[in-house]
Structure formats: C-alpha cells, structure tokens
C-alpha positions as CSV (number, residue, x, y, z in Angstrom):
1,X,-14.3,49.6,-38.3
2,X,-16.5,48.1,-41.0
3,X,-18.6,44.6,-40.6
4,X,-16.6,43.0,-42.9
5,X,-13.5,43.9,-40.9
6,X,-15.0,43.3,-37.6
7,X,-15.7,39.6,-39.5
8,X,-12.4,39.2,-40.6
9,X,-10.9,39.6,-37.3
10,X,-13.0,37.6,-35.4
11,X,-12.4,34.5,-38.1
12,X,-9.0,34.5,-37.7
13,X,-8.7,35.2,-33.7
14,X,-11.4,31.8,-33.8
15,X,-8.0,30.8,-36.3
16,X,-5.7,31.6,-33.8
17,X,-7.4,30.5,-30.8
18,X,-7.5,26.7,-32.0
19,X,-4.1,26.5,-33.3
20,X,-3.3,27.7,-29.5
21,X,-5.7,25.0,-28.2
22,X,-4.0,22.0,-30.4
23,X,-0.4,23.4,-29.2
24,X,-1.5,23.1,-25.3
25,X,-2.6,19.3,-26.2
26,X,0.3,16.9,-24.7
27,X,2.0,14.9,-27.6
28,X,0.6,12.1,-26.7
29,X,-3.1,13.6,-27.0
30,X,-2.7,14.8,-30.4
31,X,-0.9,11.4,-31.5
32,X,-4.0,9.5,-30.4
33,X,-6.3,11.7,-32.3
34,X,-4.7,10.9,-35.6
35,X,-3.9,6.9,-34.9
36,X,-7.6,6.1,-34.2
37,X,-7.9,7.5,-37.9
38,X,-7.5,3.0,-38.4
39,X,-8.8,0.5,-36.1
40,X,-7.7,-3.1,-36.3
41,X,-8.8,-5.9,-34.5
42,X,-6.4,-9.2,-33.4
43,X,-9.1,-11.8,-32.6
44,X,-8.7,-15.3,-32.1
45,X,-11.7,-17.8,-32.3
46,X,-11.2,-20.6,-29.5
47,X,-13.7,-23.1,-31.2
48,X,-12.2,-22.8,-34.9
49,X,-8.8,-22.2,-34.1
50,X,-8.8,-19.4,-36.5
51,X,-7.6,-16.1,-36.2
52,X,-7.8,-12.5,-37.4
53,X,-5.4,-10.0,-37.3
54,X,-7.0,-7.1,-39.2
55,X,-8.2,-3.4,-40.1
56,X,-11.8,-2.4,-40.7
57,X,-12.3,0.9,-40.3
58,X,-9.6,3.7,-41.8
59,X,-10.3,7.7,-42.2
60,X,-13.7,7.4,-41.6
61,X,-15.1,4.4,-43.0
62,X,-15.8,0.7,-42.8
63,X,-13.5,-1.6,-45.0
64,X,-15.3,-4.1,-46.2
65,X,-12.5,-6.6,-46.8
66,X,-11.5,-6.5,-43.4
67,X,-15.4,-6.6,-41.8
68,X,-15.9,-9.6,-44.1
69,X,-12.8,-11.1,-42.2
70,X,-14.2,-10.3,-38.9
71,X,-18.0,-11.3,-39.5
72,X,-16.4,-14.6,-40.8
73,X,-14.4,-15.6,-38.3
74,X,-17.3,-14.7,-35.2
75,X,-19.7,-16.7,-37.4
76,X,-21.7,-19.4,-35.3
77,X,-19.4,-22.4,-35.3
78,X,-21.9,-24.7,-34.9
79,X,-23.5,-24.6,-38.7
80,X,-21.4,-21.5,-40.3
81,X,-24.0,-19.2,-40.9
82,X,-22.5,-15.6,-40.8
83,X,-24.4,-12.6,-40.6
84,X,-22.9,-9.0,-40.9
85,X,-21.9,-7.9,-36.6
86,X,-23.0,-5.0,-35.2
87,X,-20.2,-1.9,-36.5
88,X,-20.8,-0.5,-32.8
89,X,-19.8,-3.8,-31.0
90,X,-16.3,-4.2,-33.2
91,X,-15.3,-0.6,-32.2
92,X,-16.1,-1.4,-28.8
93,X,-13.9,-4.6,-28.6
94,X,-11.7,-1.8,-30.7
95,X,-11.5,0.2,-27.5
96,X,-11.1,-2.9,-25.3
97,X,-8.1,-4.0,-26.8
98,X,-6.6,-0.4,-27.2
99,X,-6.5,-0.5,-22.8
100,X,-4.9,-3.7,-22.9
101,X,-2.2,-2.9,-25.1
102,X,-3.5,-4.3,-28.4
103,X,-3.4,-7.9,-26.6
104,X,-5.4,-10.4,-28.8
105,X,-8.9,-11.2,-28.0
106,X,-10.3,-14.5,-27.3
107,X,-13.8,-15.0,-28.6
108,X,-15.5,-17.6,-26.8
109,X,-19.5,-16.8,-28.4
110,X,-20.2,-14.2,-31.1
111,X,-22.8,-14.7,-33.7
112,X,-25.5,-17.5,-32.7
113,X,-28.0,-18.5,-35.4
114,X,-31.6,-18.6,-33.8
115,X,-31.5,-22.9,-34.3
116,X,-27.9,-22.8,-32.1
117,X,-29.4,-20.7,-29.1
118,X,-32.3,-22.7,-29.2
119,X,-30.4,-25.5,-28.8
120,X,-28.1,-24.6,-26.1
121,X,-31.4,-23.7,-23.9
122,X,-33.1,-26.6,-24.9
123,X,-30.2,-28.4,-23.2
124,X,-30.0,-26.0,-20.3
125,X,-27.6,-23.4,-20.9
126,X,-28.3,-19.9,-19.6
127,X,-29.0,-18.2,-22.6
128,X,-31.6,-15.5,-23.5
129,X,-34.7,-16.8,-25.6
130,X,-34.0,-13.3,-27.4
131,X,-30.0,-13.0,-26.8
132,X,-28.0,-9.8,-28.8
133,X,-26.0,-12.6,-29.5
134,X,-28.8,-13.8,-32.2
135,X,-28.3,-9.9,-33.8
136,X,-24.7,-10.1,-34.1
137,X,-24.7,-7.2,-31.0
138,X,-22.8,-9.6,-28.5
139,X,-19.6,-11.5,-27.9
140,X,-18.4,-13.2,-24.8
141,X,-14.4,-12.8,-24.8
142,X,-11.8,-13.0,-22.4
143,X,-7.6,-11.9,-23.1
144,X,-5.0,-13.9,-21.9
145,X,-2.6,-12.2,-19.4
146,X,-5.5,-9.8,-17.8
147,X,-7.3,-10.3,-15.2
148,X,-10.9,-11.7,-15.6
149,X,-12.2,-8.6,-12.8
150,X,-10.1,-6.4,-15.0
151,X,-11.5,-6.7,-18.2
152,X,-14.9,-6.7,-16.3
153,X,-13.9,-3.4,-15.0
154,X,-12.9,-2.2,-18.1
155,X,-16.1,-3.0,-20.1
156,X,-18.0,-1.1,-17.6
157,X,-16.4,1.6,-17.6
158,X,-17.3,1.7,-22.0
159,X,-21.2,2.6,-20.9
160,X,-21.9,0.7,-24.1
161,X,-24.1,-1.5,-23.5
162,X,-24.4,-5.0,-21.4
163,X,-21.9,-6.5,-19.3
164,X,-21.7,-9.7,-17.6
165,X,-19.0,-11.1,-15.4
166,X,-19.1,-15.4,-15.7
167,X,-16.1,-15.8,-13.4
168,X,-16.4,-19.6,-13.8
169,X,-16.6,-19.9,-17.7
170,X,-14.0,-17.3,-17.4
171,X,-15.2,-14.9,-19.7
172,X,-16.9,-11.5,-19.9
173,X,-19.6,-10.6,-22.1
174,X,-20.5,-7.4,-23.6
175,X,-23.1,-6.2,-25.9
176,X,-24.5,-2.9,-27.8
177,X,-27.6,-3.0,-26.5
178,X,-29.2,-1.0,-23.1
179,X,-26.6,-0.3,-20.6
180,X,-26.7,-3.3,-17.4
181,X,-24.6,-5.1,-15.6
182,X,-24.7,-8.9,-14.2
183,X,-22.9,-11.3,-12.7
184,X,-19.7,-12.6,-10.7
C-alpha cells in the first residue's frame, strides 16, 4: 500500500470511530451537548424587586444585550454603580440553576462598590476588607424550594471557587476566586 493510502484509511477509520463513539452516547448525553450551545439566567434581585429572565451566552459567545441585563440588575443597590461581573461567575450560577431545574435565583449581594463594603464593616458586618464581591467575582444567593445544605452541597461540588454556608442569613455564597470552603 502507498502512504497516501495508508493516510486515507487511517482518516476515515478516526471518521468512523467517532461517529461510533457519538452513537454509543445515551440521548440524553448528546441532547445536553447541544442545549448548553445557550445559557440563560432567571435571577431575581431581593433588594430591587427586579428581575431577569435572560440569555447571555449562545454558540460560543457572550451576548452583550443580555450581560448588560445581568450586570444591571446585580449592580450594588445601595448607589447603582454597575460594573461588568465576572463571565466565569454567571456560567457558574449557569450550572447552579441547570441542577435545580432552571429554578430562579435569588440574589441577596452581588456587585458592592468599594464605599458600600466599607460601609457595611464600618458598621460591623462580616465582610472582607478585599471581598470578590468588590470585583464583580461573587454573589451570595439562595433558591426557593431547595434546601439551604443543598445548594451548599451543590456549589461545592462546582470546584469553582469559594463557598460559604450562612445558614442564618439563609444564603450561600460563591465566588471565582481560589477554591475554599467556610461556614454553617
């Protein structure tokens, strides 16, 4: 046989060989692979009353009407200032909501301008002097009809980032930023 046919063969067993693979995937397998081609976000501020129900990413990239939506809405309530969040945080609340079957979110902190955190320490709230929340990297979030320990769970099982359980507040917070864990 000559290279080129040895070449041609071996190109379209590699063909045939994948096209076996994606046949042995259950249905529901390949189904996910091409629905996660859009991610939406259903979000529902509890200081502002105001929610969002919306995509930002489709086949590949970030739509910027629907990140403008998102970044608006997890804004600090306090004075308004909005700042762009952190891509990898809203496909990580993304892949929250997807476990939970696409329940809303409730956003109890996002985005806190550096005069807001400073306040809330100043009058004693646990906050960090250099918080992810001040980088747009951090939400504190909770959804209705799931378990407080669940959601927990579920966040730490993401290896994404932070995680803290605040069983009284009754929220969880996550972050982007080195993987930890806090709280009960």
């Amino acid at each position: 046989m000559s290279d080129r046919t040895c070449n041609s063969r071996r190109k379209f067993l590699k063909v045939l060989g994948g096209s076996a693979a994606l046949t042995a995937l259950p249905k529901t397998s390949f189904a996910k692979v091409h629905s996660e081609t859009e991610h939406h976000l259903s979000l529902l501020n509890l200081h502002t009353g105001e929610s969002v129900a919306s995509p930002f990413y489709h086949a590949g990239s970030f739509d910027h009407d629907g990140l403008n939506a998102l970044n608006y809405l997890l804004r600090d309530h306090r004075n308004g200032h909005v700042i762009g969040m952190d891509t990898k945080l809203l496909m990580l609340l993304h892949d929250l909501q997807q476990k939970f079957d696409n329940k809303q979110i409730h956003v109890i902190s996002a985005y806190r301008s550096p005069e807001t955190n400073e306040m809330l320490r100043k009058k004693g709230h646990k906050v960090a002097k250099r918080s992810y929340h001040l980088k747009g990297q951090a939400i504190d979030i909770r959804i209705p009809g799931v378990d407080l320990k669940d959601l927990h769970k579920a966040s730490l099982s993401m290896r994404s980032g932070g995680v803290g359980l605040y069983s009284r507040s009754n929220f969880v917070h996550v972050d982007v930023g080195r993987i930890r864990s806090w709280g009960a």
